[in-house]
TILOZA-618236 format. One line per field, with one value per residue (C-alpha): residue in one letter; residue number from 1; z, x, y. Coordinates in steps of 0.2 Angstrom, whole numbers. Example, Ala and Ser with C-alpha at 12.3 -4.5 7.8 and 13.67 -1.06 7.14 Angstrom:
BEGIN
code	(A  S);
pos	(1  2);
z	(39  36);
x	(62  68);
y	(-22  -5);
END
This chain:
BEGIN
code	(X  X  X  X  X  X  X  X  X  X  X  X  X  X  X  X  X  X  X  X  X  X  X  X  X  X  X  X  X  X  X  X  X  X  X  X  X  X  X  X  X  X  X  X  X  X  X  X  X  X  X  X  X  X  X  X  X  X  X  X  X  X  X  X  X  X  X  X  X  X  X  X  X  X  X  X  X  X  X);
pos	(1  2  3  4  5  6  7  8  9  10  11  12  13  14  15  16  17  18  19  20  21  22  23  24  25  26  27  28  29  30  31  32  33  34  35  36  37  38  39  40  41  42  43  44  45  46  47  48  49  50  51  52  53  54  55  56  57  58  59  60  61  62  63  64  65  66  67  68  69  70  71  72  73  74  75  76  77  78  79);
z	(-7  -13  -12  -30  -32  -23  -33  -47  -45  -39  -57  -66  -59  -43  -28  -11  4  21  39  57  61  81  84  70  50  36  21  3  -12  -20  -37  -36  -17  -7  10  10  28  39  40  21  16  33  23  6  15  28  10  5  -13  -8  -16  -10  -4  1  -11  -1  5  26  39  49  39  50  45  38  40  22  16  -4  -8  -24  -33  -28  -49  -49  -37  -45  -61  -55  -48);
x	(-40  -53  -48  -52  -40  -25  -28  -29  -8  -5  -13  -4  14  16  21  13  26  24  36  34  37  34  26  14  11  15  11  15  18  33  33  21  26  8  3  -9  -22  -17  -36  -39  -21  -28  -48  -40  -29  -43  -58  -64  -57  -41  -38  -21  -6  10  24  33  47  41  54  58  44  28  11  9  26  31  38  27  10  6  -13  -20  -20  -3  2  -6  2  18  16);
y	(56  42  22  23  36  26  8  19  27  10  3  18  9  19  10  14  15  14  14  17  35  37  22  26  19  34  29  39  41  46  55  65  64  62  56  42  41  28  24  25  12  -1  1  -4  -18  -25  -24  -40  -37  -37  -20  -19  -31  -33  -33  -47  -35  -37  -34  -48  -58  -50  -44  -29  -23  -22  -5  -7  -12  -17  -17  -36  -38  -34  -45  -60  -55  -54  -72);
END
């Protein structure tokens, strides 16, 4: 799977999940379910657009411990 092709089901209305699973990020989908790389969801959080961000929803208030992402343009529509 491609960023492009991640912001664009994020666009589309889908919201991208993730939780700890053995010490480790998982990150999907849900309808159509599909697993999302860890490296690919960190690239699309860490890139200097912005492409994705937290949907506000972080256990205990930390970092990158929210369990949805939204599309950045969402976000800031939403706000």
């Amino acid at each position: 799977m491609k960023a492009e092709q991640v912001i664009a089901r994020i666009r589309a209305g889908d919201e991208l999940h993730m939780q700890f699973t053995d010490g480790r990020r998982v990150w999907w989908f849900e309808q159509p379910h599909q697993v999302i790389p860890d490296k690919l969801a960190m690239k699309l959080l860490a890139s200097a657009d912005g492409a994705i961000v937290e949907a506000g929803d972080s256990l205990f208030g930390l970092p990158l411990n929210s369990q949805t992402f939204l599309s950045s343009e969402d976000a800031a529509s939403d706000a």
